[in-house]
Structure formats: C-alpha cells, structure tokens
C-alpha positions as a Markdown table, in Angstrom:
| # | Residue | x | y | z |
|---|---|---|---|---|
| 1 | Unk | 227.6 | 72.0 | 57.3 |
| 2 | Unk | 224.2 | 73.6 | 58.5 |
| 3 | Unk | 223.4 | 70.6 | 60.3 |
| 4 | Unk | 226.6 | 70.4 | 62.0 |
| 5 | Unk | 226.3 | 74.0 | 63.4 |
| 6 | Unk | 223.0 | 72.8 | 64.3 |
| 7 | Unk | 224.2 | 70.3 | 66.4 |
| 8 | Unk | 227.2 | 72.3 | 67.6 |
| 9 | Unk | 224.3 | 75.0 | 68.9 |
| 10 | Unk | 222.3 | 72.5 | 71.2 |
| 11 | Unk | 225.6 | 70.9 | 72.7 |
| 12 | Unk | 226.1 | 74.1 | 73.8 |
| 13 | Unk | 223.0 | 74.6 | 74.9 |
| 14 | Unk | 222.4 | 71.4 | 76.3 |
| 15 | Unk | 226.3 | 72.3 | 78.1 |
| 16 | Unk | 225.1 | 74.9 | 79.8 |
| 17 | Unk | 222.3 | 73.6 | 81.0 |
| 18 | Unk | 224.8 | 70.7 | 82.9 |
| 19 | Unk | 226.1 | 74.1 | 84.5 |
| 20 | Unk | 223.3 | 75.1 | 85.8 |
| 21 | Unk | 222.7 | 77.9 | 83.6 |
| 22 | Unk | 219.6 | 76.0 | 82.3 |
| 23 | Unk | 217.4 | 79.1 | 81.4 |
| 24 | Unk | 220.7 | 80.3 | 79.3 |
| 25 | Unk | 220.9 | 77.0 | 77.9 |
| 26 | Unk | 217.5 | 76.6 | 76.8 |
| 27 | Unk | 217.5 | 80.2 | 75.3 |
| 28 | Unk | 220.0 | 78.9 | 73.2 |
| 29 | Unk | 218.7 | 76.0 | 72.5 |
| 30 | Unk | 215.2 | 77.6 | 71.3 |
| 31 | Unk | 217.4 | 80.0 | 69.0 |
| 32 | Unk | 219.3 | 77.4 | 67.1 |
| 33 | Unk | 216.4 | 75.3 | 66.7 |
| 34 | Unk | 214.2 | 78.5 | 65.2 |
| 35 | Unk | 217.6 | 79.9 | 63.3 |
| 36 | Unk | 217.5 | 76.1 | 61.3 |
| 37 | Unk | 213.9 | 76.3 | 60.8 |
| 38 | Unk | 215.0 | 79.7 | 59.1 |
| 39 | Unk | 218.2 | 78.0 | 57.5 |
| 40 | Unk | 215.7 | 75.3 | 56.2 |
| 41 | Unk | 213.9 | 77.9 | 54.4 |
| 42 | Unk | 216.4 | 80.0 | 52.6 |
| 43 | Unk | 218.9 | 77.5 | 51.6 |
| 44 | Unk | 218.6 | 74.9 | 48.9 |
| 45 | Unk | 218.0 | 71.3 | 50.0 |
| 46 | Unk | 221.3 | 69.8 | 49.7 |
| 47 | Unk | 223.2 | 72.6 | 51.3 |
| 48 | Unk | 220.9 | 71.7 | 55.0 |
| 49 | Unk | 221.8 | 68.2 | 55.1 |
| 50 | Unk | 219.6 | 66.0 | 57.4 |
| 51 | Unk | 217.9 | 69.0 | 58.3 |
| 52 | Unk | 215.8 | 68.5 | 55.3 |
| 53 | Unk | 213.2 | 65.3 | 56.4 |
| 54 | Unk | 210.1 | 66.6 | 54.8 |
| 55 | Unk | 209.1 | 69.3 | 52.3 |
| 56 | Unk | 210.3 | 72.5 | 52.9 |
| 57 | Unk | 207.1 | 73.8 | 54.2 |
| 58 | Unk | 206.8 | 70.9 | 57.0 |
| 59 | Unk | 210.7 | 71.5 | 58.2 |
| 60 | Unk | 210.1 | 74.9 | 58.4 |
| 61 | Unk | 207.1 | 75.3 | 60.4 |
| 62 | Unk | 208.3 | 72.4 | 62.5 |
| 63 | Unk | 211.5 | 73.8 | 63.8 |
| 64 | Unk | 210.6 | 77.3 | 64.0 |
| 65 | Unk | 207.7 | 76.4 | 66.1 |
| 66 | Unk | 209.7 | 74.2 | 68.2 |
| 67 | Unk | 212.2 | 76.6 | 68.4 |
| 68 | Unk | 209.4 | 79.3 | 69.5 |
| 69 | Unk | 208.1 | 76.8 | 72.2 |
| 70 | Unk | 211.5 | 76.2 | 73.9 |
| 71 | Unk | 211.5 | 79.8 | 73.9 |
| 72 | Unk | 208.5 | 80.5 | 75.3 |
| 73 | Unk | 208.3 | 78.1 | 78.0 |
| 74 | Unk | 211.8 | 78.4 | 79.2 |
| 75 | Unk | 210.9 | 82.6 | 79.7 |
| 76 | Unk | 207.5 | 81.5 | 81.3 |
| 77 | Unk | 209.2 | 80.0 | 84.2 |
| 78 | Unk | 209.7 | 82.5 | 87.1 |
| 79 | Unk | 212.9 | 82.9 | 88.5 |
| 80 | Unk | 212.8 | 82.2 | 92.0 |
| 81 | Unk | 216.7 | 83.7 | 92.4 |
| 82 | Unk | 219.5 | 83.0 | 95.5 |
C-alpha cells in the first residue's frame, strides 16, 4: 500500500510536469520521494513493499537524499517568468 501511494505521488508529479507546471511537479516529486524514505523508516518491512531493497538504513538515506536533491535543484533554478 505505501509503495502504491508512492507511485501514485510521482505520476502526479511527473503529470504536472507534462503541463508545464514542471517546478510544481518536481516539488512534488522530491516530497514523495523524501516522505518514503521517511515511510521506510518508521514502518515495519512488510508494510513498505518494494520500497524495502536494502537494509533499512540504506533505503532510508537513499530516498530521503534523493528526495532532498530533486528538491534542491528544482528550487535552484531561477525563474525566468512570462
């Protein structure tokens, strides 16, 4: 069930990025990924599905570092506005 929401939370990401709301969509993005690194911590392995590849430890830092990185590069960007 995690990893569905998981996956539900990029598409819509990843959907508003098609719309041209890309920062939007990468905000969200970065959130959901750092929210299941988060998930992967607190909940018991076989309530996180295939979120759980590694040790604990490992999927943690991973996602919430990737999570932090889509975060942090997608605010970097200037916004060059209309």
């Amino acid at each position: 069930m995690v990893f569905a929401s998981v996956l539900v939370g990029v598409v819509i990401g990843l959907t508003l990025v098609y719309q041209d709301r890309w920062r939007r969509g990468m905000l969200v993005v970065g959130v959901v990924l750092a929210l299941a690194g988060l998930a992967r911590l607190t909940l018991p392995t076989r309530r996180v599905g295939l979120l759980a590849v590694r040790g604990r430890a490992f999927d943690t830092v991973i996602l919430v570092l990737l999570g932090a990185s889509v975060i942090t590069l997608t605010s970097t960007v200037p916004y060059l506005g209309p």
